[in-house]
C-alpha positions as CSV (number, residue, x, y, z in Angstrom):
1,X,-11.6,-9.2,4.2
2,X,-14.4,-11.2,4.3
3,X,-16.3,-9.4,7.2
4,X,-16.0,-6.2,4.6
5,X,-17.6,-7.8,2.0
6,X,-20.8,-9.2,4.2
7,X,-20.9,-5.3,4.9
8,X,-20.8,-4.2,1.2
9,X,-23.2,-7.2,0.8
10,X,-25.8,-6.0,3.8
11,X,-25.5,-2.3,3.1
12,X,-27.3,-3.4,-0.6
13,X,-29.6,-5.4,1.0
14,X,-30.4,-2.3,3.4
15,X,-30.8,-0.2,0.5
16,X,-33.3,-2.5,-1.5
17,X,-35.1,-2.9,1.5
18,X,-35.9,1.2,2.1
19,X,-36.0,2.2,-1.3
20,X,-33.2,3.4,-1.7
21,X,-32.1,1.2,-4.6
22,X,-30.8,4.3,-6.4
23,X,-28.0,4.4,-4.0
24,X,-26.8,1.3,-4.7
25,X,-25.2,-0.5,-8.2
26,X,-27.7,-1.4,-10.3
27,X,-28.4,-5.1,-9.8
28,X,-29.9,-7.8,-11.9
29,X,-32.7,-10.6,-10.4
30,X,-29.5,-12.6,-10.7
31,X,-26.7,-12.7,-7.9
32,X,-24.8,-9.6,-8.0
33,X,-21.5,-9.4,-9.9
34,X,-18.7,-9.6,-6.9
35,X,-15.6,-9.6,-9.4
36,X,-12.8,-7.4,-8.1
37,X,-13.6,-4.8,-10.2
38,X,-16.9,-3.7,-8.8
39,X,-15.7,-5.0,-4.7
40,X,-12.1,-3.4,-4.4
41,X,-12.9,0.1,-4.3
42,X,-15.7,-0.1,-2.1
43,X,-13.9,-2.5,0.0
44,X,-10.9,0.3,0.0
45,X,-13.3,2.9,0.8
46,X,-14.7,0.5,3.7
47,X,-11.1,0.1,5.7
48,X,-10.7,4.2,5.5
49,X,-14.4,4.5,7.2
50,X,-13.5,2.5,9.7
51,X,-10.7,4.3,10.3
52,X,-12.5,7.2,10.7
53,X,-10.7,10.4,12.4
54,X,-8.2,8.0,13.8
55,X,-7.0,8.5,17.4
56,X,-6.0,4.6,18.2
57,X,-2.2,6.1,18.8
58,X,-0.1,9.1,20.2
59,X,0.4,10.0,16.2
60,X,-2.6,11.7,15.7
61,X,-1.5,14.0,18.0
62,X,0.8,16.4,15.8
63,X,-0.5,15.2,12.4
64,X,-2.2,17.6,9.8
65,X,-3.5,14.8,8.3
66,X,-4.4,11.2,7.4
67,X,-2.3,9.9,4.8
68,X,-4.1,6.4,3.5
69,X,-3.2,5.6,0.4
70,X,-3.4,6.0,-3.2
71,X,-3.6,4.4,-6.6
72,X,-5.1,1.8,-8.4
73,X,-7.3,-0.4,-6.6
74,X,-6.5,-3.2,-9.0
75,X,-3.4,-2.8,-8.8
76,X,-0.9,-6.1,-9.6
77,X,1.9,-3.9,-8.2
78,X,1.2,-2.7,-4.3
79,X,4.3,-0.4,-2.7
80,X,4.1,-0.3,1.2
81,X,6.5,2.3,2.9
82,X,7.6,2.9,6.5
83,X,5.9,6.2,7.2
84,X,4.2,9.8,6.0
85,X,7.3,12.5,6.0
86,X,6.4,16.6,6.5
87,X,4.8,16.8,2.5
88,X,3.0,14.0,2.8
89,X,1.2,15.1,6.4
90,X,0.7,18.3,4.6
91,X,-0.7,17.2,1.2
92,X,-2.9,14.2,2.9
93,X,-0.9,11.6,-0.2
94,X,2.1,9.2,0.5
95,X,5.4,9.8,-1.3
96,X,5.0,13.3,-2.7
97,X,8.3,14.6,-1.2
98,X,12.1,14.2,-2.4
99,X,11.4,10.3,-1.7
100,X,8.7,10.1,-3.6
101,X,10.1,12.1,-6.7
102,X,12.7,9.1,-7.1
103,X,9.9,6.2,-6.2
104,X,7.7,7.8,-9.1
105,X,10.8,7.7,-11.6
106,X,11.7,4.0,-9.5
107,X,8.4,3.3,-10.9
108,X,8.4,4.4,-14.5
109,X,11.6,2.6,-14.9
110,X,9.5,-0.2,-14.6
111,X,7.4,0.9,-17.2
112,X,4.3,1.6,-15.5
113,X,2.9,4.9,-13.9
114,X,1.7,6.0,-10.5
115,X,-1.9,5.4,-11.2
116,X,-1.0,2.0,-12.1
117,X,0.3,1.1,-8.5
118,X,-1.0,1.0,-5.2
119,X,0.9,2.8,-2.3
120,X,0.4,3.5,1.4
121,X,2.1,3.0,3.9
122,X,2.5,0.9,7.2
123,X,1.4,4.1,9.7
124,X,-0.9,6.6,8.3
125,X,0.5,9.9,10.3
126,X,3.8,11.4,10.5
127,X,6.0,10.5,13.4
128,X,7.1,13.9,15.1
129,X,10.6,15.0,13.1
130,X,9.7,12.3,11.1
131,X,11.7,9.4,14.0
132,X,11.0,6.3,12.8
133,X,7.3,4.3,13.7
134,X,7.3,2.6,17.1
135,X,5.6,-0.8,17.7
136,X,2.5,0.7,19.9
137,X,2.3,2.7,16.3
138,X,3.2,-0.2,14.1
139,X,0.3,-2.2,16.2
140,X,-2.0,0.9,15.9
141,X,-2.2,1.2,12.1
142,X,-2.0,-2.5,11.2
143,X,-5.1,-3.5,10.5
144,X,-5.8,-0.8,8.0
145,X,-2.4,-1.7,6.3
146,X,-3.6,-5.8,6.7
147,X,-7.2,-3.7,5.0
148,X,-5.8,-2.5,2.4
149,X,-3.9,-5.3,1.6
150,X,-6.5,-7.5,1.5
151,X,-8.6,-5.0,-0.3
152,X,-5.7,-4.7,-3.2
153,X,-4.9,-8.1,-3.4
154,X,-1.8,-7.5,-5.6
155,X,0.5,-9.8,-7.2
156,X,3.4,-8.9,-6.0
157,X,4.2,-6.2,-2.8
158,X,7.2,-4.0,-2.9
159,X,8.3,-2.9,0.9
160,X,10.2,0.5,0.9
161,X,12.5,0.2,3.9
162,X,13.2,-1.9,7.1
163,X,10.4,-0.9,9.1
164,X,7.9,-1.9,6.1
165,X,9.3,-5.2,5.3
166,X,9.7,-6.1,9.5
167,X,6.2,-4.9,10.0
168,X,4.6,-6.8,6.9
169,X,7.4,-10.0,7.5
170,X,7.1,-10.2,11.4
171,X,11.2,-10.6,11.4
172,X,13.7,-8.7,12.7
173,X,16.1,-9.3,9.9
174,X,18.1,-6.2,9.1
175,X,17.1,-4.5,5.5
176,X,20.8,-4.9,4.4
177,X,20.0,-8.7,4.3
178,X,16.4,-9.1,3.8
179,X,16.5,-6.8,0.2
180,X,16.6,-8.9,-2.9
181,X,15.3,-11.9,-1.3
182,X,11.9,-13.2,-2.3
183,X,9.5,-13.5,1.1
184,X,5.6,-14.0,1.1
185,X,2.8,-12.1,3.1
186,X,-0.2,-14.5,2.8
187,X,0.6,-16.2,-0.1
188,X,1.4,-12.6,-1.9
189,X,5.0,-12.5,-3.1
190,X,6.8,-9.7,-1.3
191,X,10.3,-8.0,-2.5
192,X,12.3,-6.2,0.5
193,X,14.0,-3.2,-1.0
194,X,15.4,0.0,0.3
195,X,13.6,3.3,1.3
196,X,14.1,6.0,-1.2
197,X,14.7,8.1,1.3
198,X,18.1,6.1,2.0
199,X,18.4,6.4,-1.6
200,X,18.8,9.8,-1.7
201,X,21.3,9.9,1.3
202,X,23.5,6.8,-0.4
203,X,22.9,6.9,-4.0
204,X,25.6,4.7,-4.9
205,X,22.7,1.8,-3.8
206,X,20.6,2.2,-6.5
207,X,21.7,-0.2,-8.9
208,X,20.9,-2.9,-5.9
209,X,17.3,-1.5,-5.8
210,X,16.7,-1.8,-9.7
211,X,18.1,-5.1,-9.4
212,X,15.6,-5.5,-6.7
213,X,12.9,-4.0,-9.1
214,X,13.9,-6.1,-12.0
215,X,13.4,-9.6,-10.4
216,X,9.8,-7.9,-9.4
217,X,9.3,-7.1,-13.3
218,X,9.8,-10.8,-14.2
219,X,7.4,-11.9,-11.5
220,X,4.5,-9.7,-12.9
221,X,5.8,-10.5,-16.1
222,X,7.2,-7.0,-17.4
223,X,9.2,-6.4,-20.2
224,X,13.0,-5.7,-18.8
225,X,14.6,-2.7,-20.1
226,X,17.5,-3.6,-22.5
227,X,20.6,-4.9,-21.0
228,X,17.9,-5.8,-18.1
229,X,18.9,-9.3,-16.9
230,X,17.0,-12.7,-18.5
């Protein structure tokens, strides 16, 4: 994410330069302040530029729209999911549907709200009848996912699904194995964990996600529910 912040960097420098300084954060004769939390919005709102009116695969095709990402852009906690469904291409926001109803409540189990969280996920258009991403796709959309990740810069990533956690992991290890097992994405902690979606379908598999969810709580330091494990 480098190249992003020599852009945030030269677009100051621009606007100095042309008078324009009213555009830009105030600045001191000192060096500017490049903590996170005056860099990781603009550097959020730098990888959805570039993206633009995406047409770099056959998705754009039958979407209604782009669905980025949302939440905190400090977030500790980053959630990364396969692919928009029908309410998410209509509303323009990931997880809104049924699936996102139980992540939200997946969430606040945890103890923390949506606006504390970041979540996107690894295409940013609906497959048609929502079939699952294919790699052209996968390919397409990852360096706005790989953008966004290095934008965030969380502590910990939750991946909702197979197709998250091969596309973030680069392994072909089935889901039913990979969940519950700690991996890393650059140095970031990731925790494999099933899709909502196959939630809802299999609900007796929901005590293996919060156990999932629990050993991401200790990592980031949360307080564990009573009865949680030690």
């Amino acid at each position: 994410m480098r190249e992003l912040v020599d852009e945030v960097r030269a677009w100051l420098a621009w606007a100095e330069e042309s008078g324009l300084q009213n555009l830009a954060p105030p600045r001191r004769r000192a060096e500017p302040d490049w903590s996170p939390r005056t860099v990781k919005l603009p550097l959020l709102e730098a990888v959805r530029g570039e993206m633009g009116e995406c047409t770099r695969c056959k998705l754009h095709k039958g979407r209604t729209n782009i669905v980025f990402g949302v939440g905190n852009p400090e977030a500790r906690l980053m959630f990364v999911g396969e692919a928009p469904g029908e309410d998410e291409d209509l509303q323009g926001y990931p997880f809104v549907g049924k699936a996102g109803q139980l992540l939200t409540k997946m969430i606040e189990a945890m103890g923390l709200r949506r606006d504390d969280v970041y979540i996107c996920n690894t295409v940013k258009c609906r497959p048609p009848n929502n079939r699952n991403p294919e790699p052209d796709e996968l390919l397409a959309c990852e360096p706005f996912l790989k953008g966004q990740l290095g934008a965030v810069k969380p502590a910990a990533i939750v991946t909702l699904g197979k197709f998250a956690a091969q596309a973030l992991l680069r392994e072909q290890t089935p889901i039913t194995r990979l969940r519950g097992q700690w991996r890393e994405y650059e140095g970031i902690p990731v925790m494999p964990t099933f899709h909502p979606a196959y939630l809802l379908r299999s609900p007796g598999e929901k005590g293996k996600v919060w156990e999932d969810l629990k050993q991401v709580m200790k990592k980031l330091d949360l307080p564990l529910p009573k009865g949680g494990a030690s």
